[in-house]
N, CA, C and O atoms as a CHARMM CRD file, in Angstrom:
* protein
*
  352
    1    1 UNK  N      4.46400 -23.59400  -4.85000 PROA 1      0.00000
    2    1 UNK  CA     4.35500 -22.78000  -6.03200 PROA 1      0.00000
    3    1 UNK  C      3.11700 -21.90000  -5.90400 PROA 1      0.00000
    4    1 UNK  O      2.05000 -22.37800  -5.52000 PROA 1      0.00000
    5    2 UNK  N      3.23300 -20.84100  -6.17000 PROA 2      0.00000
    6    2 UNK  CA     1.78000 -19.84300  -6.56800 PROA 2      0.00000
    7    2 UNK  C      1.88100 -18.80900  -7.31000 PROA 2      0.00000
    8    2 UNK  O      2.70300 -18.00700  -6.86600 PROA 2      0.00000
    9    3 UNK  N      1.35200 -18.48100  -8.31500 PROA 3      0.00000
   10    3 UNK  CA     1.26200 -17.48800  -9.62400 PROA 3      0.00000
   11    3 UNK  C      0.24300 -16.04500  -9.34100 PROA 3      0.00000
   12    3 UNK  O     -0.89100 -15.98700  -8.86300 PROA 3      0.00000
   13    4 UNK  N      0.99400 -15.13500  -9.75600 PROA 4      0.00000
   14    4 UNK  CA     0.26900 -13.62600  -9.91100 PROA 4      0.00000
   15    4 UNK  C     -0.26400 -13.39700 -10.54100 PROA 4      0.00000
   16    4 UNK  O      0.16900 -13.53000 -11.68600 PROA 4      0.00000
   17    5 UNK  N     -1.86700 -12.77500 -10.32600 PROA 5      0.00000
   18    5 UNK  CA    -2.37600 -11.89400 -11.49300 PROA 5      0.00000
   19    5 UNK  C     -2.06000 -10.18500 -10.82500 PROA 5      0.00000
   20    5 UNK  O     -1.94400  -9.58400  -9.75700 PROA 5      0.00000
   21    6 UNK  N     -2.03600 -10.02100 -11.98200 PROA 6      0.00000
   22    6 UNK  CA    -2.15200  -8.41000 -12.17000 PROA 6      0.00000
   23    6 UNK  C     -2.27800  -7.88200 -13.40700 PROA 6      0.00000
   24    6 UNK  O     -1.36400  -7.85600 -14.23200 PROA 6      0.00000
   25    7 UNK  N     -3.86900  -7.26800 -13.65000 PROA 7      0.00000
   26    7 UNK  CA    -4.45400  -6.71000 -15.09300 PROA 7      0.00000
   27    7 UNK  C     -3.55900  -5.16900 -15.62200 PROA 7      0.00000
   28    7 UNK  O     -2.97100  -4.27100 -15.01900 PROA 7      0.00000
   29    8 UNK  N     -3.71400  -5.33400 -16.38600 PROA 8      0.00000
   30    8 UNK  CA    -3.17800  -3.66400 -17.08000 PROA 8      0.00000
   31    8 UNK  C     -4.19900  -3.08900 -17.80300 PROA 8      0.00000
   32    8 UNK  O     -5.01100  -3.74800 -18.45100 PROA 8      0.00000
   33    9 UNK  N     -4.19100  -1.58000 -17.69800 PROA 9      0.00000
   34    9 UNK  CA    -5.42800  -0.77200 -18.44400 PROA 9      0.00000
   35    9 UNK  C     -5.04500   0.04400 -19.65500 PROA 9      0.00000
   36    9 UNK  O     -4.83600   1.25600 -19.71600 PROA 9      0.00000
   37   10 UNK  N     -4.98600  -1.02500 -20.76700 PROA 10     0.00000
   38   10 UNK  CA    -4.93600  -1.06000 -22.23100 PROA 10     0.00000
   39   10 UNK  C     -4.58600   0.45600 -22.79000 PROA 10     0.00000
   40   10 UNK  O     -3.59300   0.75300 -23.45400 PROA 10     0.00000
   41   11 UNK  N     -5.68900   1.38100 -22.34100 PROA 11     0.00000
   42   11 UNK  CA    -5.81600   2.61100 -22.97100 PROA 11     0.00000
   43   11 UNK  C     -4.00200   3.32200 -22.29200 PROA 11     0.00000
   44   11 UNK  O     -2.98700   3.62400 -22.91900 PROA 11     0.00000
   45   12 UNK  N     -4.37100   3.35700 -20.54300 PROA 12     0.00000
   46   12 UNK  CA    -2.88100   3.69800 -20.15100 PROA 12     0.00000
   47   12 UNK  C     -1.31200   3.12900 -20.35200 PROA 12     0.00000
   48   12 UNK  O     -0.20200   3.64100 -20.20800 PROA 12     0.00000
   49   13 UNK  N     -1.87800   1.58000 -20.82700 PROA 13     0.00000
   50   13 UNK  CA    -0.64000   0.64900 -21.58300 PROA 13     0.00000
   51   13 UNK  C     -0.18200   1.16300 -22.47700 PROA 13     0.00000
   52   13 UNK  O      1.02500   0.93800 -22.55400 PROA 13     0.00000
   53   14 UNK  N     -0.74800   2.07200 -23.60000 PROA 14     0.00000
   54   14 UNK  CA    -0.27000   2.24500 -24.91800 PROA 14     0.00000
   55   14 UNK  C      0.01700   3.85800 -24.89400 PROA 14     0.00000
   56   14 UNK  O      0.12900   4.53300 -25.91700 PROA 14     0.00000
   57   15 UNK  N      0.13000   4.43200 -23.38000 PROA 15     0.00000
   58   15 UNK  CA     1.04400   5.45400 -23.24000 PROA 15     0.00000
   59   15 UNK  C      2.09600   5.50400 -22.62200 PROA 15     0.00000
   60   15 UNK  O      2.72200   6.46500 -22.17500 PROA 15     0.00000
   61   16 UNK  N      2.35500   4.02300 -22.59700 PROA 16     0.00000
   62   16 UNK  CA     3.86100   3.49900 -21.72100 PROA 16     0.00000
   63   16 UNK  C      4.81600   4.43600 -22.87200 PROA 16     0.00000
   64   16 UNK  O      4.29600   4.88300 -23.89400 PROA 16     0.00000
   65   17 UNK  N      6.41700   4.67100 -22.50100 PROA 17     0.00000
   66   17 UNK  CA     7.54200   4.57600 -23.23200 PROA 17     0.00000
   67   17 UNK  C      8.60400   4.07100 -22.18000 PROA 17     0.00000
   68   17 UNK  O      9.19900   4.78500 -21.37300 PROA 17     0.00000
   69   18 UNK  N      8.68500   3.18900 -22.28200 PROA 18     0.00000
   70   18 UNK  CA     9.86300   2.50400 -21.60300 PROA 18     0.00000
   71   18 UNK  C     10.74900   2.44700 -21.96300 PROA 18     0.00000
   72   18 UNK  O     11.47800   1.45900 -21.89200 PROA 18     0.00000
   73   19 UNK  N     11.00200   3.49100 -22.47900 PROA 19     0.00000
   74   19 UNK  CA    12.70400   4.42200 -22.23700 PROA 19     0.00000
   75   19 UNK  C     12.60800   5.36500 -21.49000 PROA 19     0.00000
   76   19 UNK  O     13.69500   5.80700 -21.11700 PROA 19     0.00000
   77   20 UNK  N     11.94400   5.74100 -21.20300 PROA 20     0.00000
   78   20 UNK  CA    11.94900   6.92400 -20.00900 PROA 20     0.00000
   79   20 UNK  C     10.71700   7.04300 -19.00100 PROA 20     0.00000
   80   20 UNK  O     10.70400   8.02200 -18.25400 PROA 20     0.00000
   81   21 UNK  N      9.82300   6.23900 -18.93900 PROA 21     0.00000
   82   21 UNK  CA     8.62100   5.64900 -18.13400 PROA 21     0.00000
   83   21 UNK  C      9.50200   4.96500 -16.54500 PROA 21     0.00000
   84   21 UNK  O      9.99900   3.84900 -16.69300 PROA 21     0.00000
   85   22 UNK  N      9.59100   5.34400 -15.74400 PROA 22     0.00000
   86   22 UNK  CA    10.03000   4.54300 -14.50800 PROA 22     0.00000
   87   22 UNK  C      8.85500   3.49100 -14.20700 PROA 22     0.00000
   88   22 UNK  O      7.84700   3.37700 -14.90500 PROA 22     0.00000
   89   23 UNK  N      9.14400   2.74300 -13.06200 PROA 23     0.00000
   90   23 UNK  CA     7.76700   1.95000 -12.73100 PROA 23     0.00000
   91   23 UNK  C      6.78700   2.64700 -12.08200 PROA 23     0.00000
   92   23 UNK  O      5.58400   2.66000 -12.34100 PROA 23     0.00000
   93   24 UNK  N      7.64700   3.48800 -10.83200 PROA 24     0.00000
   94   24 UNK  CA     6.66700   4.26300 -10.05400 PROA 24     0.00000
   95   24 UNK  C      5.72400   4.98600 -11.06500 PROA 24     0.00000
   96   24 UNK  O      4.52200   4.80400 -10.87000 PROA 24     0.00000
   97   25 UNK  N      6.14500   5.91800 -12.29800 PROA 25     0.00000
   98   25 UNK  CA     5.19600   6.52900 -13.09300 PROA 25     0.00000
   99   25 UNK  C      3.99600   6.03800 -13.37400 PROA 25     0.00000
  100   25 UNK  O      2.85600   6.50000 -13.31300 PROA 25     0.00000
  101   26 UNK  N      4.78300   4.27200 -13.92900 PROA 26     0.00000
  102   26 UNK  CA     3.61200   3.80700 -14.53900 PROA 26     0.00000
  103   26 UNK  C      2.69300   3.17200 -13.22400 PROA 26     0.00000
  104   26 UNK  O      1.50300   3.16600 -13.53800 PROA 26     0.00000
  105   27 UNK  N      2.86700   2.77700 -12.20500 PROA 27     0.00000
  106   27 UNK  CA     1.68300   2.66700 -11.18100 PROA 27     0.00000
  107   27 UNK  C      1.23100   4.07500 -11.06300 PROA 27     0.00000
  108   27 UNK  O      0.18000   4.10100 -11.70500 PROA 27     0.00000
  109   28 UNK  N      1.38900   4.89600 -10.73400 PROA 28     0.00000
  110   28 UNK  CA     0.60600   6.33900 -10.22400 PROA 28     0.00000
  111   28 UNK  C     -0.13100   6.72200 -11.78400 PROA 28     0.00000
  112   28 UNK  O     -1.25900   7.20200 -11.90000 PROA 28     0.00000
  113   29 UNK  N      0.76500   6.39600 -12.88300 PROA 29     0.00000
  114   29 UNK  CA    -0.18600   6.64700 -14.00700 PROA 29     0.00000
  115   29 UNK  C     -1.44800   5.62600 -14.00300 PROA 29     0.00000
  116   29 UNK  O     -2.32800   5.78100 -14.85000 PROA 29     0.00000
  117   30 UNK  N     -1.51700   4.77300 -13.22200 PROA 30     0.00000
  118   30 UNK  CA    -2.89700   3.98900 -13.57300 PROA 30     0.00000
  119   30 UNK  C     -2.73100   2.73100 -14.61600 PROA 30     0.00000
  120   30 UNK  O     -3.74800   2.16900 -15.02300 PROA 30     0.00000
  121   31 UNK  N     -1.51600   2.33100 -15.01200 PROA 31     0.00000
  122   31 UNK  CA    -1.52600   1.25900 -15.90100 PROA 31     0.00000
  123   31 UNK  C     -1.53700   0.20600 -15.15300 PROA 31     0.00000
  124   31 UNK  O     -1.55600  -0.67300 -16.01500 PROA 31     0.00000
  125   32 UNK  N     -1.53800  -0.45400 -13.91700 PROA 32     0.00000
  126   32 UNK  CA    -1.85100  -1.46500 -13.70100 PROA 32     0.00000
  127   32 UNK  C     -3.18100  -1.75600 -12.77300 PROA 32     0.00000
  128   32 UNK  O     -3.36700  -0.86400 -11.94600 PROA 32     0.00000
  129   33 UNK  N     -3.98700  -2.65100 -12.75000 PROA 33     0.00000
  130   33 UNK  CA    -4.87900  -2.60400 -11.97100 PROA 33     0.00000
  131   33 UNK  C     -5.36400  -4.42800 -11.65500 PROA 33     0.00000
  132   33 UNK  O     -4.86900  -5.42800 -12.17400 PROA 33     0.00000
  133   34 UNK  N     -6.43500  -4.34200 -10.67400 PROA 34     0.00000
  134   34 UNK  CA    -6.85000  -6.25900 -10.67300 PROA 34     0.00000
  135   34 UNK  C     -7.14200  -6.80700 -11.42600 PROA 34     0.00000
  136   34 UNK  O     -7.27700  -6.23600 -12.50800 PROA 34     0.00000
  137   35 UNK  N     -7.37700  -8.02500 -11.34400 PROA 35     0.00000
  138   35 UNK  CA    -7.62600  -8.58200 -12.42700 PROA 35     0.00000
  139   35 UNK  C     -9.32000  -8.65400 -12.44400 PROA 35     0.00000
  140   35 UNK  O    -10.01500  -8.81900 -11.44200 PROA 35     0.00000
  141   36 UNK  N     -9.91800  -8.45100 -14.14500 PROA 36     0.00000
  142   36 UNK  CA   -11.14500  -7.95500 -14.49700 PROA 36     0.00000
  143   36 UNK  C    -11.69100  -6.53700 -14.27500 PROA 36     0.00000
  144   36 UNK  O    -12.85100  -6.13000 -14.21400 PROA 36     0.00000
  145   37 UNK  N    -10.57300  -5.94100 -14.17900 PROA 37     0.00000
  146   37 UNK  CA    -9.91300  -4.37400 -14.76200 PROA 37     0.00000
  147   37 UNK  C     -9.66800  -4.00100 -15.71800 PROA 37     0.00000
  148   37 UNK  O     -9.87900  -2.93700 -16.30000 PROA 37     0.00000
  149   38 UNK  N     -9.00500  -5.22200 -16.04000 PROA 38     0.00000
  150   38 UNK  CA    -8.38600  -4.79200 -17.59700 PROA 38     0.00000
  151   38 UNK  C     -8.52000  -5.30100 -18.58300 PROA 38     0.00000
  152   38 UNK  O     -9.64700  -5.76400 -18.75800 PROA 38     0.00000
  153   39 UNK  N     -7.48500  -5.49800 -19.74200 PROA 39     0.00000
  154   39 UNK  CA    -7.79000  -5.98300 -20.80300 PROA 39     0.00000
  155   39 UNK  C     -6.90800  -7.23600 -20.80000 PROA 39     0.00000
  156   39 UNK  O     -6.44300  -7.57700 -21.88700 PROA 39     0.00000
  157   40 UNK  N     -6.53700  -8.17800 -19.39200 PROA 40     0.00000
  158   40 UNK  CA    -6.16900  -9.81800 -19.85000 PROA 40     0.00000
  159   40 UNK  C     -6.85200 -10.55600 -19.24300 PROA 40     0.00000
  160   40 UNK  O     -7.28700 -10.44400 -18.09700 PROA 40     0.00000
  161   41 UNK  N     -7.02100 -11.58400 -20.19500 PROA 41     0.00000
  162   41 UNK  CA    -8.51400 -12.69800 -20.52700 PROA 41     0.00000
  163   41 UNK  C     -7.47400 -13.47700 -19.15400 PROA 41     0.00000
  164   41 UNK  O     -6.33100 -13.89100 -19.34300 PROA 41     0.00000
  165   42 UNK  N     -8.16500 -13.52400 -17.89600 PROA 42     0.00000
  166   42 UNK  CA    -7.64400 -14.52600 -17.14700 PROA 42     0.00000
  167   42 UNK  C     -8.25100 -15.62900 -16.96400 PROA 42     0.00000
  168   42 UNK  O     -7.89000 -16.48500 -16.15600 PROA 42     0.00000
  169   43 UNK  N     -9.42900 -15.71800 -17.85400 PROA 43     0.00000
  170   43 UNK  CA   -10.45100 -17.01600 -17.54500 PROA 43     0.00000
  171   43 UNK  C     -9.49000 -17.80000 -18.61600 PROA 43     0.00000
  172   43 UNK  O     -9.76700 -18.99800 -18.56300 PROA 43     0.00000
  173   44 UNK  N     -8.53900 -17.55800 -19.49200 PROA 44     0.00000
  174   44 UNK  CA    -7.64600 -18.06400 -20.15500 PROA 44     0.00000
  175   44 UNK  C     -6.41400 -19.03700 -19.61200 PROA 44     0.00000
  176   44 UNK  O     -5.98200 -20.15200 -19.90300 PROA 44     0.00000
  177   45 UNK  N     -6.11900 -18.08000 -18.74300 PROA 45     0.00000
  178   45 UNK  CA    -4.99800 -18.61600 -17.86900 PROA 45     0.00000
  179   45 UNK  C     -5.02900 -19.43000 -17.24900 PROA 45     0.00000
  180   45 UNK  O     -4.11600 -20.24500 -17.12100 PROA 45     0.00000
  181   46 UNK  N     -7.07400 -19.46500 -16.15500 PROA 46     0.00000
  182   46 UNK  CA    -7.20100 -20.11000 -15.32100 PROA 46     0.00000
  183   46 UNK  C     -7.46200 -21.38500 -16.19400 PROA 46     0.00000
  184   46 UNK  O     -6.71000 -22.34700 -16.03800 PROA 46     0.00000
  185   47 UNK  N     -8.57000 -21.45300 -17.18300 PROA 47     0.00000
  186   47 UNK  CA    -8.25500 -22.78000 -17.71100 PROA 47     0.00000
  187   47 UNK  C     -6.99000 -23.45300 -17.93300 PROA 47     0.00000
  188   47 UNK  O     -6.98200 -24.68000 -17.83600 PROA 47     0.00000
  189   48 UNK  N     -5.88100 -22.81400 -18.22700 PROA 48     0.00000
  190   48 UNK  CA    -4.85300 -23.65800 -18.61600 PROA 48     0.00000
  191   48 UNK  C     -4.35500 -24.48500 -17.10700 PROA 48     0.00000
  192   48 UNK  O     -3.87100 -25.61700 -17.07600 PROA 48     0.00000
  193   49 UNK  N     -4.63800 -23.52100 -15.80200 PROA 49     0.00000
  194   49 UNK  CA    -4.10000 -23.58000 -14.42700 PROA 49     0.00000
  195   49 UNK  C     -4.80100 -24.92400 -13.99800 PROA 49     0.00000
  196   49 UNK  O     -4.13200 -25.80900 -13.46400 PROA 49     0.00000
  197   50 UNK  N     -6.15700 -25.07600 -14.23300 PROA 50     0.00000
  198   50 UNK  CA    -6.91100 -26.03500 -14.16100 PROA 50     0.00000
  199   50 UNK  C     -6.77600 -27.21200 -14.92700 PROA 50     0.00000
  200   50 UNK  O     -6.91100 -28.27700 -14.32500 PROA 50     0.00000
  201   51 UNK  N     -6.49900 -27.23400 -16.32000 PROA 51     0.00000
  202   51 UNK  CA    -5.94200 -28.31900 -17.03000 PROA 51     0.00000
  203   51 UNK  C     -4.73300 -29.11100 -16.39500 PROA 51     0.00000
  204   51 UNK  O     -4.69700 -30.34100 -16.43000 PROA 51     0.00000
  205   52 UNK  N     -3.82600 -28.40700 -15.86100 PROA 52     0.00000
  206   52 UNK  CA    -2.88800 -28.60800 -14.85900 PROA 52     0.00000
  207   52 UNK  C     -2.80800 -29.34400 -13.88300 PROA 52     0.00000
  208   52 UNK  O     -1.95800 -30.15200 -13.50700 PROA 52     0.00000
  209   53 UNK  N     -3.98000 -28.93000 -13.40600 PROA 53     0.00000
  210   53 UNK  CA    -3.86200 -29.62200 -11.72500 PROA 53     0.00000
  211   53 UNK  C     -3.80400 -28.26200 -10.81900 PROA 53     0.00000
  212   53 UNK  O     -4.29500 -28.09600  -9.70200 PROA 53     0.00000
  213   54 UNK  N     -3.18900 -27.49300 -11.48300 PROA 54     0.00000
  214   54 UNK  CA    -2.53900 -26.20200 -10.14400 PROA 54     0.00000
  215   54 UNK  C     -3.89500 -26.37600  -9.43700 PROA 54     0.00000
  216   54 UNK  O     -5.03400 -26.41800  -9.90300 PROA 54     0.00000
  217   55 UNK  N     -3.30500 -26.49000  -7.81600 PROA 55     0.00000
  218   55 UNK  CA    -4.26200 -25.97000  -6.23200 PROA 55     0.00000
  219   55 UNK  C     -3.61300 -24.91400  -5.84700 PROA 55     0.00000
  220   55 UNK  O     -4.34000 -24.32300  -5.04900 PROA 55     0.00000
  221   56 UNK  N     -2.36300 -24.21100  -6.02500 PROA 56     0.00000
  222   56 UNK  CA    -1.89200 -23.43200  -5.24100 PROA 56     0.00000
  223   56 UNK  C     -2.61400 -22.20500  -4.90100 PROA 56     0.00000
  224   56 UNK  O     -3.80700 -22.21000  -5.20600 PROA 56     0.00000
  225   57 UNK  N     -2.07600 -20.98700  -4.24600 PROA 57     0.00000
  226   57 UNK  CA    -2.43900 -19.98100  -4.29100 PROA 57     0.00000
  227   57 UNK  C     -1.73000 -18.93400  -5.70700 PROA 57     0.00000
  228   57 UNK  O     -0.75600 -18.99900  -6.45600 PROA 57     0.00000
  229   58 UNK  N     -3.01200 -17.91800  -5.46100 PROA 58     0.00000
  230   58 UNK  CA    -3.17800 -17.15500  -6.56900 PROA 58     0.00000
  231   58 UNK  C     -3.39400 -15.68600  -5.87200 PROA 58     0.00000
  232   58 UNK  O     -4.40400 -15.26600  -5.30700 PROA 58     0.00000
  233   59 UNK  N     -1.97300 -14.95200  -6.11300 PROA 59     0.00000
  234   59 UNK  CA    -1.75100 -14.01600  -5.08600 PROA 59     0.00000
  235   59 UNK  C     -2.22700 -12.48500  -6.50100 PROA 59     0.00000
  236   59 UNK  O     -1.77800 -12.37900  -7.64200 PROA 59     0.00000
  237   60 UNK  N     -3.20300 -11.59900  -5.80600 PROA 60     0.00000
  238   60 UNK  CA    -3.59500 -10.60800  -6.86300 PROA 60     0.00000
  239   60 UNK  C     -2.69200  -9.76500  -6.13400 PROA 60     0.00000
  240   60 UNK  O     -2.26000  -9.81700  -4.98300 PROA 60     0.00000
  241   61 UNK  N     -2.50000  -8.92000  -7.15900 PROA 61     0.00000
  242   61 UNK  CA    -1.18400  -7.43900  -7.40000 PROA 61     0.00000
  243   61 UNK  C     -2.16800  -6.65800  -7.80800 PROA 61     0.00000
  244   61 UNK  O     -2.83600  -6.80300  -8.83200 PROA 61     0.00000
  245   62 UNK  N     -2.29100  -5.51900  -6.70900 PROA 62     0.00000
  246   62 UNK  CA    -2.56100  -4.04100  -7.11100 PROA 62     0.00000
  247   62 UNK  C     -2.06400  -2.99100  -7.11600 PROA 62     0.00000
  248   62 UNK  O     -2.44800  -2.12000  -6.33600 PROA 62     0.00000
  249   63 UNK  N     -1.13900  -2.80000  -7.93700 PROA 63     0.00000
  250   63 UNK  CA    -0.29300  -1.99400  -7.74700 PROA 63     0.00000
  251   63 UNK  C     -0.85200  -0.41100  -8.41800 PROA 63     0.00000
  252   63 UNK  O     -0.60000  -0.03500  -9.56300 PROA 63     0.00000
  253   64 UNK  N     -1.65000   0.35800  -7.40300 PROA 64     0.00000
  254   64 UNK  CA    -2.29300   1.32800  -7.90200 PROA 64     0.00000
  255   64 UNK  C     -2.15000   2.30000  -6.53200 PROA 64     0.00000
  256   64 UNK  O     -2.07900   2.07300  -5.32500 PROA 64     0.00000
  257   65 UNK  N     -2.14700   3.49900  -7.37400 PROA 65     0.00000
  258   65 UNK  CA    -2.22100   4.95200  -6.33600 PROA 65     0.00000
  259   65 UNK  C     -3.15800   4.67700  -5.71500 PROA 65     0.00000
  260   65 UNK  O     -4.18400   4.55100  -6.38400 PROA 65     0.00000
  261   66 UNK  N     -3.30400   4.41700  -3.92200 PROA 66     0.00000
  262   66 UNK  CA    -4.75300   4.60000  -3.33700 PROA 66     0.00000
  263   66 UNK  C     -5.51100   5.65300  -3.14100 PROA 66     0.00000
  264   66 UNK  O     -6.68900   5.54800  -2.80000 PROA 66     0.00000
  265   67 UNK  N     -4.79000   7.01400  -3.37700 PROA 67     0.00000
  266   67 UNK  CA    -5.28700   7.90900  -3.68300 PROA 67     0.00000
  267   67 UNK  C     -6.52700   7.97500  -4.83400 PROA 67     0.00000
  268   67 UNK  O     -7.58700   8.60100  -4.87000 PROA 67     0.00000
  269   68 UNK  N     -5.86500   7.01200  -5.76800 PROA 68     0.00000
  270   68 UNK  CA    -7.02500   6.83800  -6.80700 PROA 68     0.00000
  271   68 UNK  C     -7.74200   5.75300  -6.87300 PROA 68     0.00000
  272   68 UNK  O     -8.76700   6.00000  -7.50900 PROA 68     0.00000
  273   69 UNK  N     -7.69600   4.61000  -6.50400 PROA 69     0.00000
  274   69 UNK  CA    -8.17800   3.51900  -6.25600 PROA 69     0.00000
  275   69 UNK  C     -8.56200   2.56400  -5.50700 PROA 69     0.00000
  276   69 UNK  O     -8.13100   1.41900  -5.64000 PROA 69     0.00000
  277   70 UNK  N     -9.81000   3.06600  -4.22600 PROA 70     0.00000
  278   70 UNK  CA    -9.86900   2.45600  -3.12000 PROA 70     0.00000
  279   70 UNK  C     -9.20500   1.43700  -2.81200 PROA 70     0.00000
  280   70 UNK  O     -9.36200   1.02400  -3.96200 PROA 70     0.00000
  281   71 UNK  N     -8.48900   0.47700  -2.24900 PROA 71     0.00000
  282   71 UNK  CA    -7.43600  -0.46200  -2.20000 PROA 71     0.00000
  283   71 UNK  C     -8.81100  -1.57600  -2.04600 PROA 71     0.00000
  284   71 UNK  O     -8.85900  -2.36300  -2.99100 PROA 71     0.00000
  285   72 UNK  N    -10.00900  -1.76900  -0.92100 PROA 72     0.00000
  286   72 UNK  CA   -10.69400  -2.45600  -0.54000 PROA 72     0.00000
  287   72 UNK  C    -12.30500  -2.26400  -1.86900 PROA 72     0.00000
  288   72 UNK  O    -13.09800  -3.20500  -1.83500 PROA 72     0.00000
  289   73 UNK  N    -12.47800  -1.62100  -2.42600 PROA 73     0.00000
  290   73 UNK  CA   -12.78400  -1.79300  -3.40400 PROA 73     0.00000
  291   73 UNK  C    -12.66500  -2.46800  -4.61200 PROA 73     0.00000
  292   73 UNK  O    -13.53400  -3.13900  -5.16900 PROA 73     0.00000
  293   74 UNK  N    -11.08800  -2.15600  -5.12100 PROA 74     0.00000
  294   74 UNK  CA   -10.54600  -2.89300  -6.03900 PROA 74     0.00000
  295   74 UNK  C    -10.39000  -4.62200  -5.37500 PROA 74     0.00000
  296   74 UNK  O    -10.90100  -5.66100  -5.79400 PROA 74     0.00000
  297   75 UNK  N     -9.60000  -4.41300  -4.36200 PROA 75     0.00000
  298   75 UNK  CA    -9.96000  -5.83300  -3.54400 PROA 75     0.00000
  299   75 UNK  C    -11.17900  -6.84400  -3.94200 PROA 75     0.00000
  300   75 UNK  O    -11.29100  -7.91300  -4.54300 PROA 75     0.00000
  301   76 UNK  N    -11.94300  -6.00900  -3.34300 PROA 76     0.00000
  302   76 UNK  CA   -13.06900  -6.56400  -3.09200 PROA 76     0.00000
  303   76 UNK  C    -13.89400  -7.35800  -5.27300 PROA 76     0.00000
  304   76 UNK  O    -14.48100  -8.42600  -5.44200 PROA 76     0.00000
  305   77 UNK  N    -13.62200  -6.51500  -6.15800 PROA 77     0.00000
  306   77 UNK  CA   -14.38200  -6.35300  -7.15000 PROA 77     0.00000
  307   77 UNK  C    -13.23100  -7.44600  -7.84100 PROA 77     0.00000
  308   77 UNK  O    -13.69300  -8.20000  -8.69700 PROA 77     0.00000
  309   78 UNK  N    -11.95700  -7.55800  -7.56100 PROA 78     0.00000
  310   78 UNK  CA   -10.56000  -8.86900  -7.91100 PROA 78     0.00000
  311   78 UNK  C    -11.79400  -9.90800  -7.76000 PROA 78     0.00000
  312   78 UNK  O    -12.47100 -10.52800  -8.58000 PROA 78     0.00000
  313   79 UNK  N    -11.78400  -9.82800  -6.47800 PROA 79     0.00000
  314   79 UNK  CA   -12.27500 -11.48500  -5.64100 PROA 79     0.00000
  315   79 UNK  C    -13.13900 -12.10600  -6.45600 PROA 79     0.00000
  316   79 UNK  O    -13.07800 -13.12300  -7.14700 PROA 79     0.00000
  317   80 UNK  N    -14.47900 -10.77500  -6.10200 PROA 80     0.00000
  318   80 UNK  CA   -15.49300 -10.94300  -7.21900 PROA 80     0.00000
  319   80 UNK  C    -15.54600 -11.78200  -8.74400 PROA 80     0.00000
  320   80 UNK  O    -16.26900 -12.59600  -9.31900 PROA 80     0.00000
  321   81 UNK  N    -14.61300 -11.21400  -8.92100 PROA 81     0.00000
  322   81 UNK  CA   -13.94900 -11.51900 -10.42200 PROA 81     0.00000
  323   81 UNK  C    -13.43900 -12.85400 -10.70000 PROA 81     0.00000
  324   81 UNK  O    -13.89800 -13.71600 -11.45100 PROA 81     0.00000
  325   82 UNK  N    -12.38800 -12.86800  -9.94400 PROA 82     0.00000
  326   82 UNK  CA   -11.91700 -14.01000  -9.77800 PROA 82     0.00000
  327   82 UNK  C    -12.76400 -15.50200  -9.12700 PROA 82     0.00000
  328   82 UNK  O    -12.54800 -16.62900  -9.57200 PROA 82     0.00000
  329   83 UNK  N    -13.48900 -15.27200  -8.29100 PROA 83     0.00000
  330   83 UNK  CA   -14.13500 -16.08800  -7.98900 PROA 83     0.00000
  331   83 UNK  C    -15.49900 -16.91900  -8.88300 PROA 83     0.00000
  332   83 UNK  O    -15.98100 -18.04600  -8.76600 PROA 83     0.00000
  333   84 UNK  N    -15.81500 -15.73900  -9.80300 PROA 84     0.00000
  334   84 UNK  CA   -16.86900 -15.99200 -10.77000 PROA 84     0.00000
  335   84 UNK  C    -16.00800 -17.04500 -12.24200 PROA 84     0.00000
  336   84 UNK  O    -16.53900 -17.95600 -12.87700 PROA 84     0.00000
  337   85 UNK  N    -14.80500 -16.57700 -12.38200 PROA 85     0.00000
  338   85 UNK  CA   -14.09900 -17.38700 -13.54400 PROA 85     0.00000
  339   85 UNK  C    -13.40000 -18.99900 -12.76400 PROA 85     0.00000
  340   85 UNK  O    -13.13800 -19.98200 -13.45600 PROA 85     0.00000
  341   86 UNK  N    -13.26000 -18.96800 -11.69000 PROA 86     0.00000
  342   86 UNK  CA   -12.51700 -20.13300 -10.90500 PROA 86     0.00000
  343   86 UNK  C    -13.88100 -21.29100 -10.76000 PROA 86     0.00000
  344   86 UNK  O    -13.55200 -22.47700 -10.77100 PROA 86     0.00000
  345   87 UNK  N    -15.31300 -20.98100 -10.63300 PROA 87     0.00000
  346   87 UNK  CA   -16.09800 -21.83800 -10.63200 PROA 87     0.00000
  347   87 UNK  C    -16.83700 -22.08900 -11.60700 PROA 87     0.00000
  348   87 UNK  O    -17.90800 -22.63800 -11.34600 PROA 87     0.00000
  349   88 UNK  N    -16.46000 -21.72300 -13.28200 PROA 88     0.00000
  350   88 UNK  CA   -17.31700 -22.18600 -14.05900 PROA 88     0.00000
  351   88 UNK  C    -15.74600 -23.21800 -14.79200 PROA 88     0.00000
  352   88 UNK  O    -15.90400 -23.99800 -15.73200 PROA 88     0.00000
């Protein structure tokens, strides 16, 4: 078993219309990004993951234009992120 994060950016979320929004739009529009990007509390999640037991892996989704979003940047600032909420 292993679970995805992938954050969304609130401000570009609430210019979704998904009636006529494709997916590709909404990645090149910038609505999704890593997690501690955006606006979901994953230190939320991870507690519950931890109450659990879960060891698995925890695969991050960036599904962003690299044109606009260094890929190894965002990478890099996930980990960051993630690594700071996984040890408290």
């Amino acid at each position: 078993m292993h679970v995805h994060f992938k954050d969304v950016r609130k401000k570009e979320f609430n210019k979704y219309d998904s009636s006529s929004d494709s997916f590709l739009n909404t990645v090149l529009s910038g609505i999704f990004t890593v997690p501690g990007d955006g606006c979901i509390d994953f230190s939320s999640i991870v507690k519950i993951l931890q109450q659990n037991h879960y060891n698995g892996w925890i695969i991050v989704e960036a599904e962003q234009d690299p044109d606009k979003a260094d890929p190894l940047h965002y990478a890099t600032s996930a980990r960051h992120y993630l690594n700071s909420i996984l040890t408290n």
